[in-house]
C-alpha positions as CSV (number, residue, x, y, z in Angstrom):
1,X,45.5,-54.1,-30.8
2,X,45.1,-55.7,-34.2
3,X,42.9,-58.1,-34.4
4,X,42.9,-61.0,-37.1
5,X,40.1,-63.4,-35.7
6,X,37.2,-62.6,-38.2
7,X,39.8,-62.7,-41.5
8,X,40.2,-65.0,-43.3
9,X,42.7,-67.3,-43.8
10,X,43.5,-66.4,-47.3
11,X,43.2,-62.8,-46.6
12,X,46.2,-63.5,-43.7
13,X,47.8,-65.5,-45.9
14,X,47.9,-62.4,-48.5
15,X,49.2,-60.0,-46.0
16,X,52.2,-62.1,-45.4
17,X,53.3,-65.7,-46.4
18,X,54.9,-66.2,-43.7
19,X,51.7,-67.0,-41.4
20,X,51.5,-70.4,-43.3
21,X,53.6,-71.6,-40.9
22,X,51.5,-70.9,-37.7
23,X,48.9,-72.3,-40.2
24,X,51.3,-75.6,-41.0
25,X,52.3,-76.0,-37.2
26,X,48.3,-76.3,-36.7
27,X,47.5,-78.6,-40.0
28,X,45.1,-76.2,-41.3
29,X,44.2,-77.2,-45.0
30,X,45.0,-74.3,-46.7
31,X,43.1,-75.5,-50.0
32,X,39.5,-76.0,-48.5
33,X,39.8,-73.8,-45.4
34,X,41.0,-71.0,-47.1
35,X,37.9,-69.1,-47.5
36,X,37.1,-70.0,-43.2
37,X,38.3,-67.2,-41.0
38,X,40.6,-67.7,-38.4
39,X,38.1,-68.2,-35.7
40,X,36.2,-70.7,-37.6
41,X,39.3,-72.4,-38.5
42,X,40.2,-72.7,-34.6
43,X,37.0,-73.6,-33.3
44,X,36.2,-76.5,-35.8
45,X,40.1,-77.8,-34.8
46,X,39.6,-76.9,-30.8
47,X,42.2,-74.4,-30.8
48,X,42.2,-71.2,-29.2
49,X,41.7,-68.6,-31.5
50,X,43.5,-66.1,-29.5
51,X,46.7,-68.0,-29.0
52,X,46.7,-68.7,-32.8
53,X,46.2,-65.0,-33.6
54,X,48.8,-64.0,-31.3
55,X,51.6,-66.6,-33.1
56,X,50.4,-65.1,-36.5
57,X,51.0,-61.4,-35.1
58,X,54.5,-61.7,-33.9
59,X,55.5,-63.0,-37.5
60,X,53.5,-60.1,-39.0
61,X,55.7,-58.1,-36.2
62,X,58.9,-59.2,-37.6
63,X,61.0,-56.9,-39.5
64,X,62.7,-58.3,-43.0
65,X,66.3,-58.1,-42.8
């Protein structure tokens, strides 16, 4: 299973755009935390890391139309 925990969030961001809005559902400052990876993101907001990864990796799942 692909994991995205210890990327960052820029580097998630860059994959696909459309994690920002797992990112945006979670008010992650995308500006200042972009260089924090996912887990340290999570942990500094309380959120679990794993649920957070898992919402990024069903978008990443998607297929374009």
């Amino acid at each position: 299973m692909e994991t995205l925990i210890n990327e960052t969030i820029d580097t998630i961001v860059a994959r696909n755009y459309k994690a920002t809005s797992v990112f945006q559902k979670y008010a992650f400052d995308l500006c200042c935390m972009g260089d924090w990876t996912l887990k340290e993101v999570c942990d500094f907001k309380k959120l679990d890391a794993l649920a957070v990864q898992n919402e990024v990796l069903s978008i990443f799942a998607e297929k374009e139309i």
